[in-house]
C-alpha positions as CSV (number, residue, x, y, z in Angstrom):
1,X,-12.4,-5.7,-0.3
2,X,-11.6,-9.4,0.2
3,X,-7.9,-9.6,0.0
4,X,-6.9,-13.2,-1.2
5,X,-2.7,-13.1,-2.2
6,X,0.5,-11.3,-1.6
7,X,1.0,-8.6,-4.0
8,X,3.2,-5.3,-4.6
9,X,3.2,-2.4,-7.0
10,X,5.6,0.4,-7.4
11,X,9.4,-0.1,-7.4
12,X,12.6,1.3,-5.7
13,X,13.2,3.7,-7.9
14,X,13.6,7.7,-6.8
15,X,10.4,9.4,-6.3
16,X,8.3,6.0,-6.1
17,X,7.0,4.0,-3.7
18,X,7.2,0.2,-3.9
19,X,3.7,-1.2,-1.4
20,X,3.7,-5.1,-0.7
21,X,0.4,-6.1,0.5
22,X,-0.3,-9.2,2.2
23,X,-3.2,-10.9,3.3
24,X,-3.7,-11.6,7.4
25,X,-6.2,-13.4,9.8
26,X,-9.6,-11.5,10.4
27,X,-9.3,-9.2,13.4
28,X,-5.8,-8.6,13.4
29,X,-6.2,-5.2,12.3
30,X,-3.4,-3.3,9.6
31,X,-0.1,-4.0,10.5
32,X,1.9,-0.6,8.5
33,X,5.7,-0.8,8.1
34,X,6.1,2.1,6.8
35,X,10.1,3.1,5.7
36,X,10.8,6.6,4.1
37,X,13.4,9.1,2.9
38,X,11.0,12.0,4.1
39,X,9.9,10.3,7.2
40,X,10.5,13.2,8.9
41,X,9.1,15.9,7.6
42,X,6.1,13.6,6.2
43,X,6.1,10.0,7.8
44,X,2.3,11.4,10.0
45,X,1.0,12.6,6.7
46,X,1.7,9.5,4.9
47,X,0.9,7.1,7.4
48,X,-2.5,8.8,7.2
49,X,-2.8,8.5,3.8
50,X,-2.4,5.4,3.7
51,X,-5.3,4.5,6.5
52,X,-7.4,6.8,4.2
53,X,-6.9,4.8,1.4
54,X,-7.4,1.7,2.6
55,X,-11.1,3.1,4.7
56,X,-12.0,3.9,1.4
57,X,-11.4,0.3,-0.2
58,X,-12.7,-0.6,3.3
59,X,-9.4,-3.0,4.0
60,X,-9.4,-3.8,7.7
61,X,-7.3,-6.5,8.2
62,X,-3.5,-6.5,6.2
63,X,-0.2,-6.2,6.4
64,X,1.1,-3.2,4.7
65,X,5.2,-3.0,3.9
66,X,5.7,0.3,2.4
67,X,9.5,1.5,1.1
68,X,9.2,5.1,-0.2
69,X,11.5,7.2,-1.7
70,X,9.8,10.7,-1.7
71,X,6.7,9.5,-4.3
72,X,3.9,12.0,-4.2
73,X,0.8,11.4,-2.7
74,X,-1.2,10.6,-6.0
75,X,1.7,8.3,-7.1
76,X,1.5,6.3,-3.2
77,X,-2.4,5.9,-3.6
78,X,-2.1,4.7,-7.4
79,X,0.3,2.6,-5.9
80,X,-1.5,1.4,-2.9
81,X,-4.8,0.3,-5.0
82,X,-3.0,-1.3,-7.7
83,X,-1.7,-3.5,-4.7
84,X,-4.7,-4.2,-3.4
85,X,-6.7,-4.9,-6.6
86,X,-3.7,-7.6,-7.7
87,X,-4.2,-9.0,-3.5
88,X,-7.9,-9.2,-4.1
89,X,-7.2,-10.8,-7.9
90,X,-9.2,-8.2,-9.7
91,X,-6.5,-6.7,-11.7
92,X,-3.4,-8.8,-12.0
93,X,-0.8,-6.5,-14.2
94,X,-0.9,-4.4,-17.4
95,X,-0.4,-7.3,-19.8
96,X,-3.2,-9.8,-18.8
């Protein structure tokens, strides 16, 4: 996937997860800040969902910012490829 913008799904609210997504210069790699109010007991699981889900959209090189507040893991991968469709510019919002 050829990410092109900035973009961000999700909000602050309790049991979401709000993912900003920007674009970076090829080779850098992902660059994960990843914040949590279960980082404890789930920050390695999540971090590795997150890598998952990006193999699978093959995204190598992005930043990822990610502020959870104990979303469930379907909720952070809707999340995270609504983030990275808007970033690539195939899917800009609900009401376009």
């Amino acid at each position: 996937m050829n990410l092109k913008v900035k973009a961000q799904a999700g909000s602050f609210e309790s049991s979401d997860v709000l993912i900003m997504i920007e674009p970076v210069e090829s080779g850098s790699g992902r660059i994960i800040e990843l914040k949590s109010i279960v980082m404890q007991q789930f920050g390695d699981d999540l971090l590795a969902q997150i890598h998952a889900d990006l193999d699978n959209f093959d995204v190598r090189d992005v930043r990822v910012i990610v502020n959870d507040k104990g979303a469930l893991p379907p909720t952070v991968s809707a999340r995270l490829e609504t983030a990275l469709k808007r970033s690539a510019q195939v899917q800009s919002g609900t009401l376009s």
